[in-house]
C-alpha positions, 0 to 999 in steps of 0.5 A: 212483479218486481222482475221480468225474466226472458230467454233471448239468443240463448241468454237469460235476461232479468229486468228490474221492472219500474222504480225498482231499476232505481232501487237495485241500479240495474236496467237489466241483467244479461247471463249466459245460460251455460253460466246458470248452475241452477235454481231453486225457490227460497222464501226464507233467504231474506231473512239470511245475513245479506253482507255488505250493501254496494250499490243498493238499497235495504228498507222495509224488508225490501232488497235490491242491489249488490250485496257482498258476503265471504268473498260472494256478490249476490244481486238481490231485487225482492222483498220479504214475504214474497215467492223468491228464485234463487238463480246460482251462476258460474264464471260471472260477477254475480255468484247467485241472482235472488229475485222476487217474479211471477210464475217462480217455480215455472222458471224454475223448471225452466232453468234447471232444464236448460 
């Protein structure tokens, strides 16, 4: 699991777990759920042109960081080959979370029920 995501006081929370706090910058994210427009499971989106790294790292089909492409910064901490959540936002820095984590379509429905 390269994230662990929790639901507290009516936030989302989104941890990088072990070095990839290193390799993405973040200790954790904290989202508002009236910021979060929806979810969906993309297991092709890494092989998607990324943008412009900034913070972050890019090495052995492994992403995490900031990345910037057309006037959008996504989040990405995931690596290809793995089930991945795409998380849209609304009014925050990020425009979409793209993360690898256990259990993605439960979140999913989870976030897309909220």
């Amino acid at each position: 699991m390269r994230n662990k995501l929790s639901i507290e006081n009516n936030n989302l929370i989104v941890e990088p777990q072990g070095l990839d706090k290193l390799w993405s910058l973040k200790n954790k994210l904290v989202i508002p759920l009236n910021h979060i427009a929806g979810a969906t499971l993309d297991n092709t989106i890494l092989f998607d042109k990324k943008g412009l790294r900034s913070p972050g790292t890019a090495a052995l089909d492994y992403y995490a960081g900031s990345f910037h492409l057309n006037n959008e910064i996504n989040f990405y901490n995931a690596k290809k080959g793995s089930d991945i959540i795409v998380i849209q936002l609304k009014e925050e820095h990020y425009n979409r979370l793209i993360l690898e984590i256990d259990n993605p379509r439960q979140w999913i429905d989870k976030l897309n029920n909220i």
